[in-house]
C-alpha positions in Angstrom: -65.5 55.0 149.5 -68.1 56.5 147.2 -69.0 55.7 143.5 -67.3 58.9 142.6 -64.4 58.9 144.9 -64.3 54.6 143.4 -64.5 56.0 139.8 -61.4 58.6 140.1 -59.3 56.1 142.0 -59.9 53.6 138.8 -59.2 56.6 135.7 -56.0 57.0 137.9 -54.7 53.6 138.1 -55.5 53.3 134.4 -53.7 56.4 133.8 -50.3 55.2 135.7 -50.4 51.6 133.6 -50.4 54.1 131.1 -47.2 56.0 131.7 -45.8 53.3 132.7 -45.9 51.3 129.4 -45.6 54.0 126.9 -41.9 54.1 127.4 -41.8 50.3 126.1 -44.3 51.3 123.4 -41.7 53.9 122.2 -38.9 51.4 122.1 -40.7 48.7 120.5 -40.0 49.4 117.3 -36.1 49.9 117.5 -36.0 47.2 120.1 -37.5 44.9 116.9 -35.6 46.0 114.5 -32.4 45.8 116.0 -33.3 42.1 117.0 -34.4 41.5 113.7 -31.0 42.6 112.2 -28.5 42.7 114.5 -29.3 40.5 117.4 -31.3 36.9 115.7 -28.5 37.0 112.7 -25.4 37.4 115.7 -26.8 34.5 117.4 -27.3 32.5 113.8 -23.5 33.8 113.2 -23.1 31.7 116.5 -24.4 28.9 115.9 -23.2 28.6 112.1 -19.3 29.1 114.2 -19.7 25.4 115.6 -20.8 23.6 112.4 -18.9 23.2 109.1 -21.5 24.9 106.5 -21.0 25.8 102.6 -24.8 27.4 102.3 -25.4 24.8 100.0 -25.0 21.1 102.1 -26.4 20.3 105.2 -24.5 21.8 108.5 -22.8 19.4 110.2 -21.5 19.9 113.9 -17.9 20.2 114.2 -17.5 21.7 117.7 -14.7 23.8 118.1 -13.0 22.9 115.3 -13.7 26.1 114.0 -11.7 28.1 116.0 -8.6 25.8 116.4 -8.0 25.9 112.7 -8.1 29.9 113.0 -5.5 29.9 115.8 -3.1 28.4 113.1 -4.4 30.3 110.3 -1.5 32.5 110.3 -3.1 34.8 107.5 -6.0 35.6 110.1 -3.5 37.0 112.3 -1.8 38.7 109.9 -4.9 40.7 109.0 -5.5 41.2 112.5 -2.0 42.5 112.7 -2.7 44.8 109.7 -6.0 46.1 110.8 -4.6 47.1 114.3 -1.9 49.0 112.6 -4.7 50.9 110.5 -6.7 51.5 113.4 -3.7 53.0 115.9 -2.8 55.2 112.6 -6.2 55.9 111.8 -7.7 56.6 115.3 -5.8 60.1 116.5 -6.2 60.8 112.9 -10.0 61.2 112.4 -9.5 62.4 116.2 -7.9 64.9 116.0 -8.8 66.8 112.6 -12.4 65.9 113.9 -11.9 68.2 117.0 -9.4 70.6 115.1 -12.2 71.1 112.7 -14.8 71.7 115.7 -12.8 73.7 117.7 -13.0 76.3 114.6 -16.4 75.7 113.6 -17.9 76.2 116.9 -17.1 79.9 117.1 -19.0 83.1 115.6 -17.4 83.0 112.1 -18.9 84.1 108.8 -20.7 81.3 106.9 -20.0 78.7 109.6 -23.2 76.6 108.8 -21.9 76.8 104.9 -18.4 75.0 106.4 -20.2 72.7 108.6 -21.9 71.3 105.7 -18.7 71.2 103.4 -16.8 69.5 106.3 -20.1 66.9 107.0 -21.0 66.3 103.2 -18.6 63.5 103.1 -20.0 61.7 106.0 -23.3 61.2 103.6 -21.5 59.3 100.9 -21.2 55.7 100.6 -17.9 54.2 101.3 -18.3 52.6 98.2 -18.5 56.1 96.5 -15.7 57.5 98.6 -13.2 54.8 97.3 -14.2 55.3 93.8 -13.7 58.8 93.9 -10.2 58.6 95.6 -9.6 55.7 92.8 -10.4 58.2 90.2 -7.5 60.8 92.3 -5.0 57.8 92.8 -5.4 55.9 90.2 -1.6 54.8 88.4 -2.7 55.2 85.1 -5.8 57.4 85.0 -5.7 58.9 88.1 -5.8 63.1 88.8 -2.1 63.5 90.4 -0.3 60.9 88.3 -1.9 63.5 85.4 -0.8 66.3 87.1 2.8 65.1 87.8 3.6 64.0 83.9 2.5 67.3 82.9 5.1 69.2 85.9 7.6 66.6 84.3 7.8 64.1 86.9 7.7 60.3 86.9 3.9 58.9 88.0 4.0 57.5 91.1 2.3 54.0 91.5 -0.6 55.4 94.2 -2.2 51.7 94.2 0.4 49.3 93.3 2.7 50.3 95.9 2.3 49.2 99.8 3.2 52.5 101.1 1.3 54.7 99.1 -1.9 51.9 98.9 -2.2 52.6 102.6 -1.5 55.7 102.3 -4.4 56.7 100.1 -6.8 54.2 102.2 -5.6 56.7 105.4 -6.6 59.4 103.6 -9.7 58.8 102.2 -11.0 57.0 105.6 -9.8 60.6 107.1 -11.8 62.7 104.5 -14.8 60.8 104.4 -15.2 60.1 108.6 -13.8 63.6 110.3 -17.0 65.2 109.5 -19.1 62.8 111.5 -16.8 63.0 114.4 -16.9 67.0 114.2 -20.4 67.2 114.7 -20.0 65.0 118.0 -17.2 67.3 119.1 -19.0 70.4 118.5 -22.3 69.2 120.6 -19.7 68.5 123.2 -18.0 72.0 123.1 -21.0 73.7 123.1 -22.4 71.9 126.4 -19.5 73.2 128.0 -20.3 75.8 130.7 -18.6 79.0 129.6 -18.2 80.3 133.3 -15.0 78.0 132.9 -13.8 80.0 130.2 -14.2 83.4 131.8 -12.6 82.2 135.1 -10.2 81.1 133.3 -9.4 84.3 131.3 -9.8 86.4 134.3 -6.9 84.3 135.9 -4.8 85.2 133.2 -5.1 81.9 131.0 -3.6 82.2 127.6 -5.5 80.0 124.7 -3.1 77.0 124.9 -4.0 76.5 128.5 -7.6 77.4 128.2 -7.9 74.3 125.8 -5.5 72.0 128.0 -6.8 72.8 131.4 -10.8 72.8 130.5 -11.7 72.3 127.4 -9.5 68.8 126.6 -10.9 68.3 130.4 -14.2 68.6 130.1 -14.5 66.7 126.6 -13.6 63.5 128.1 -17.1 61.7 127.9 -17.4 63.3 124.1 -13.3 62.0 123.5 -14.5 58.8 124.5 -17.5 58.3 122.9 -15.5 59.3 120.0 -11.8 57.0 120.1 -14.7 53.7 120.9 -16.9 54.7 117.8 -13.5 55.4 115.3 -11.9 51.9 116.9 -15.2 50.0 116.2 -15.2 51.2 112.7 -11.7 51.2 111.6 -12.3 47.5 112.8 -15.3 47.1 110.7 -13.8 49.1 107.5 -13.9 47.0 104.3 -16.1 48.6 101.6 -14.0 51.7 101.2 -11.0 49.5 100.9 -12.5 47.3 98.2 -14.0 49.8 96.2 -9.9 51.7 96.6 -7.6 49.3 96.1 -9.2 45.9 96.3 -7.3 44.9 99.1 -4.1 44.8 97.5 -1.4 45.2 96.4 -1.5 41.8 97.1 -2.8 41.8 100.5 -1.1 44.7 101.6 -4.6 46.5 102.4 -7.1 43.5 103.2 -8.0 43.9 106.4 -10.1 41.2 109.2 -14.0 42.1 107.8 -12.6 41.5 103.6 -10.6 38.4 105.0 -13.7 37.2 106.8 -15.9 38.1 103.5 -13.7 36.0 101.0 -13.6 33.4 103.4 -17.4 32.9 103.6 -18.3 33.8 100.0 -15.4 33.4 97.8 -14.6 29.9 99.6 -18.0 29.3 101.0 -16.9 28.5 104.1 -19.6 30.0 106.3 -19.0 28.3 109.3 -15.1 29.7 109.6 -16.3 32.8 108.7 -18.8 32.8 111.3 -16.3 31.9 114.1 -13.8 34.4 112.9 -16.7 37.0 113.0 -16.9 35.8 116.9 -13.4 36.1 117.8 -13.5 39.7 115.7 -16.6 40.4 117.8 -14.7 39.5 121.3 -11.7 41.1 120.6 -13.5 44.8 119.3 -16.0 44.2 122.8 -12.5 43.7 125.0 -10.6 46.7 123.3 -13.8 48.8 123.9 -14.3 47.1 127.9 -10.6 48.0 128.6 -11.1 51.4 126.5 -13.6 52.6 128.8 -11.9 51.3 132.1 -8.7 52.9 131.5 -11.0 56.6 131.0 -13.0 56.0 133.7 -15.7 55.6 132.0 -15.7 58.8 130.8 -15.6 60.8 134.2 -14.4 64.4 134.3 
């Protein structure tokens, strides 16, 4: 082999080390930033589950003690209980104004960027801004329709001291402020469909109805998905919008599992419960989404 020939074959082999670390290089930085916050403080929320911590005192070990007081913490379960009831209400909600929404704002209509915006604005709000605002709508004594129905002559309506209409207004808010999010996911996934379906479709005589049940519904499956895991995931995580709304009452008629965990390990500073209630949250959200995802297929068309 000559110098030359010697001299190529090394600028190549650099070359290929090359390629094949710049796709690590690329990931690096998310890769430590997601350890940093999400992965290092899940396995600290770990350990902390096994000992019996206040912030303040030394840990001390305490097994699984943990967890056997939460299996007979009957208010855990009942916050469980509630936040599954929110999520199966919630869920089909967001789903399907989210897709209702797309399936409109993906055609050729007049100012349909202007819409998207209006229909994604609320996405960029804080959910601590979102249940303010809805406060300032709901509110029993200051609120915008309790004004409105004393001056039609009616009796106010107690929005957030009643059960009903506390969870009602929490509904609606986490409706208004998360259907924008969802119907940008649903139009990327309407407009990757291939519209050869469509105009085989038509051409075999399919009305509009049967158009959306036979191929479009069909063919958003992966983006359906995707969607129900992300809106199941957060319903389970909701708490700020709720606090900022109603507080978690009346009583605690709209504290659900991430507000019970919170008071648990600040108000009472017991970190260590909190931590193993975080766990059990943790397992149960990765099992719903495990089964979730088995029962679709995985997605498959």
């Amino acid at each position: 082999m000559s110098e030359r020939q010697r001299s190529n074959h090394k600028t190549l082999a650099g070359q290929n080390r090359k390629l094949v670390i710049a796709p690590y290089l690329f990931i690096l930085p998310n890769l430590l930033i997601f350890s940093t916050f999400i992965v290092f403080p899940s396995l600290l929320g770990l350990y902390y589950s096994f000992h019996v911590y206040d912030g303040l005192n030394p840990m001390k070990f305490n097994g699984l003690d943990n967890y056997l007081k939460i299996l007979t913490d009957r208010e855990f379960w009942s916050t469980i209980g509630r936040t599954g009831v929110y999520a199966v209400i919630v869920v089909p909600l967001i789903y399907a104004a989210a897709l209702g929404i797309a399936l409109l704002l993906a055609r050729e209509i007049r100012m349909r960027g202007f819409f998207r915006a209006i229909f994604y604005w609320p996405t960029m709000i804080s959910y601590i801004i979102v249940g303010l605002t809805w406060k300032w709508i709901f509110g029993d004594s200051f609120g915008i329709l309790n004004h409105l129905l004393t001056m039609a002559g009616a009796e106010p309506v107690g929005f957030l001291t009643s059960s009903f209409w506390a969870n009602t207004a929490v509904i609606i808010a986490t409706v208004w402020s998360r259907a924008g999010f969802f119907m940008v996911i649903f139009i990327a996934g309407l407009q990757a469909i291939p519209t050869d379906y469509y105009e085989a479709a038509r051409l075999d005589g399919a009305t509009g109805s049967k158009v959306f049940r036979y191929i479009t519904l069909p063919l958003l499956k992966p983006t359906s998905l995707l969607v129900v895991m992300l809106c199941l995931i957060d319903a389970f995580k909701a708490f700020p919008l709720m606090f900022a709304l109603t507080g978690g009452g009346p009583g605690k008629e709209t504290t659900f599992i991430v507000q019970y965990i919170y008071e648990i390990g600040f108000n009472r500073q017991e970190l260590g419960l909190a931590s193993a209630m975080s766990v059990i949250l943790f397992i149960l959200i990765g099992g719903f989404s495990a089964l979730q995802f088995r029962l679709s297929k995985g997605g498959a068309v």
